[in-house]
C-alpha positions as CSV (number, residue, x, y, z in Angstrom):
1,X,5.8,-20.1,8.3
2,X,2.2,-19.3,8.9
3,X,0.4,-16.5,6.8
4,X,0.4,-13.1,8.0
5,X,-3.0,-11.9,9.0
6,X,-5.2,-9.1,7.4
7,X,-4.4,-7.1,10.0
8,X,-0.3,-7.3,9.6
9,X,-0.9,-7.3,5.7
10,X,-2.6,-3.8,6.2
11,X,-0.5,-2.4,8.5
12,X,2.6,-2.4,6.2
13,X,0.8,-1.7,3.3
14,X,-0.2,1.2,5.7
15,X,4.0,1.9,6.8
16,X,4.9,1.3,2.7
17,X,2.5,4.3,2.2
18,X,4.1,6.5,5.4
19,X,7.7,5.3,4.4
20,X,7.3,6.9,0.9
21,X,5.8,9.9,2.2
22,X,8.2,10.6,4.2
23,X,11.0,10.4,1.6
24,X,9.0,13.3,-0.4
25,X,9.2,15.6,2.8
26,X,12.9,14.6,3.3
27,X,13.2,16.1,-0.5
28,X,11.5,18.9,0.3
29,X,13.8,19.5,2.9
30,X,16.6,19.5,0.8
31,X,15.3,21.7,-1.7
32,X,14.2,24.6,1.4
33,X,18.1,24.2,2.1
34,X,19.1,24.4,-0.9
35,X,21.2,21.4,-1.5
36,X,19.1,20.0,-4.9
37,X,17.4,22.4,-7.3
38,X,13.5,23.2,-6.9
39,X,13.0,21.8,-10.6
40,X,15.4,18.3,-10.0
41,X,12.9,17.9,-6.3
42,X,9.8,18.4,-7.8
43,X,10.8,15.4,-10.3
44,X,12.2,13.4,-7.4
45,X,8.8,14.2,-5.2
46,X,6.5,13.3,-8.2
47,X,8.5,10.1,-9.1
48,X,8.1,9.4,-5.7
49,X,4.7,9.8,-5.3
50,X,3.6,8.4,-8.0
51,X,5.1,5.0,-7.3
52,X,3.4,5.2,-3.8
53,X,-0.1,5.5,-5.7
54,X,1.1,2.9,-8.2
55,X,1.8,0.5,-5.6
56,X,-0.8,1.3,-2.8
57,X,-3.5,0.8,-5.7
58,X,-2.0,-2.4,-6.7
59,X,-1.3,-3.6,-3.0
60,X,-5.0,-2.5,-2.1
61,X,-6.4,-4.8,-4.7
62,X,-4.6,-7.7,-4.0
63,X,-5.7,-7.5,-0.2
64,X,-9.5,-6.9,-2.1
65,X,-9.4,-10.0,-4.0
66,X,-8.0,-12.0,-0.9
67,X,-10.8,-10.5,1.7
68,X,-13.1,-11.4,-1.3
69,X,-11.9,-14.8,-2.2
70,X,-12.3,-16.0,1.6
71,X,-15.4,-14.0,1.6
72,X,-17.3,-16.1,-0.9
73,X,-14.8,-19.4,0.5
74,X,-16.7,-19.0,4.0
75,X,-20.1,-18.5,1.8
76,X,-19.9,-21.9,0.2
77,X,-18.7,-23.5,3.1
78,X,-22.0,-22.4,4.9
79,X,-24.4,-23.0,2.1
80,X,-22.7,-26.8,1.7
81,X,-23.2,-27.2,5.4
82,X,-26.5,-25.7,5.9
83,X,-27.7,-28.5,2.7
84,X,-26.4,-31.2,4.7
């Protein structure tokens, strides 16, 4: 199986971070009808968020350190070629 591109790599990352938000307004909505208590949603929505931040920071630096890794790959591939 051939590696995903940067491109696909961001766009889930990208769906990950719309996916959880989403599940923090579905919350919401159940609090405004009443079916969980205000105090148990806010939990729920802060749990929530913060494991989107948790793992769109970690996910975001992973795709860094790849970009960057290839980044300085491609440099040393020039700089051997261009001593040749």
């Amino acid at each position: 199986m051939a590696a995903p591109t940067q491109a696909v790599l961001y766009e889930r990352l990208f769906l990950l971070n719309r996916c959880l938000e989403q599940a923090g307004e579905i919350i919401e909505q159940f609090r405004q009808d009443g079916v969980v208590h205000e105090a148990y949603a806010g939990d729920r929505q802060r749990s929530v968020e913060e494991l989107r931040a948790d793992l769109s920071h970690v996910l975001t630096g992973m795709l860094h350190r790849r970009e960057l890794e290839a980044c300085v790959g491609s440099t040393r591939k020039q700089i051997d070629h261009e001593e040749k």
